[in-house]
N, C-alpha and C positions, 0 to 999 in steps of 0.2 A: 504494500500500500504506500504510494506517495506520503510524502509529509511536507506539510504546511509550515514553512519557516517560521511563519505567525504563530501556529496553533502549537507549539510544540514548548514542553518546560523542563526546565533541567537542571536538577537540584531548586524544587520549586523559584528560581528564576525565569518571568519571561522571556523567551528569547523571541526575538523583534525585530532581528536586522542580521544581514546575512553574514556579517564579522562577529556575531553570537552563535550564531549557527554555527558556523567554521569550527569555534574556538569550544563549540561544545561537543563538537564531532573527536575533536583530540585529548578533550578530557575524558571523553567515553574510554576512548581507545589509552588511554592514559591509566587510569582504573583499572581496563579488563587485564593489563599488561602488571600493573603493579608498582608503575613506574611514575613519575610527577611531566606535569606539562613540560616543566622547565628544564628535566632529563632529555625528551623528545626534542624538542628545539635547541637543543645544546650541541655542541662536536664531538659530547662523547661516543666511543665505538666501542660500547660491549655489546656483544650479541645479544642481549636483550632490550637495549634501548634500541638499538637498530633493525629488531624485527616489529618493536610496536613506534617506533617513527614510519620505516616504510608503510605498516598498516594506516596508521593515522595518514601520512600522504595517498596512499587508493583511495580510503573510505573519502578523506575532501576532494581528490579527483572525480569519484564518482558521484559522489551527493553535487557537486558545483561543475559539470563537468564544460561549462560556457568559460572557466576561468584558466588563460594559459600557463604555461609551466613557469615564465616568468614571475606571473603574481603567486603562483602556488611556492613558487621558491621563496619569495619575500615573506610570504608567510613563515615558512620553516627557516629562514634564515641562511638557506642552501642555494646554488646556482642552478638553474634550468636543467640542466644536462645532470644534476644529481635526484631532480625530481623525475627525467627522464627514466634513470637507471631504478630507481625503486618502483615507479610503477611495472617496469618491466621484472624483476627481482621478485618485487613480491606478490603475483602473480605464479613465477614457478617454485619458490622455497617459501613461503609460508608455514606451507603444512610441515615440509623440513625441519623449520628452527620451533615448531612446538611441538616434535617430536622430539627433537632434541633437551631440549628444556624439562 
């Protein structure tokens, strides 16, 4: 079922605007991982920040998908061609690094 930027709440916060939306998409995926927004958006490279940042970049890929990889970099802090590599990445190891885990 689609969802309504509008209609949607999270951690009963409204969320209202599509930079709330985003930014609730990676707290989701922030939580299921066990890891803080601010691990996701940071340079660190353990394998577990880097299986739930590339998750967090698909899920805002897919849920905004009008938005290029430049603005999705600015988002994460990352250059275009690194948001390239993870939506392609974690698409095929995904399932890999939570078996691994």
């Amino acid at each position: 079922a689609a969802m309504s930027v509008m209609s949607v709440i999270f951690d009963q916060t409204p969320i209202t605007t599509p930079r709330d939306f985003t930014r609730a998409i990676i707290a989701d995926v922030a939580r299921k991982h066990g890891v803080t927004v601010a691990e996701i958006l940071s340079t660190n490279r353990a394998r577990r920040i880097i299986a739930a940042r590339f998750e967090a970049i698909r899920a805002v890929s897919e849920a905004r998908p009008h938005l290029s990889t430049p603005v999705i970099g600015r988002m994460f802090r990352k250059d275009h061609s690194s948001i390239l590599f993870a939506r392609g990445t974690t698409k095929k190891t995904v399932g890999k690094w939570r078996t691994a885990l």
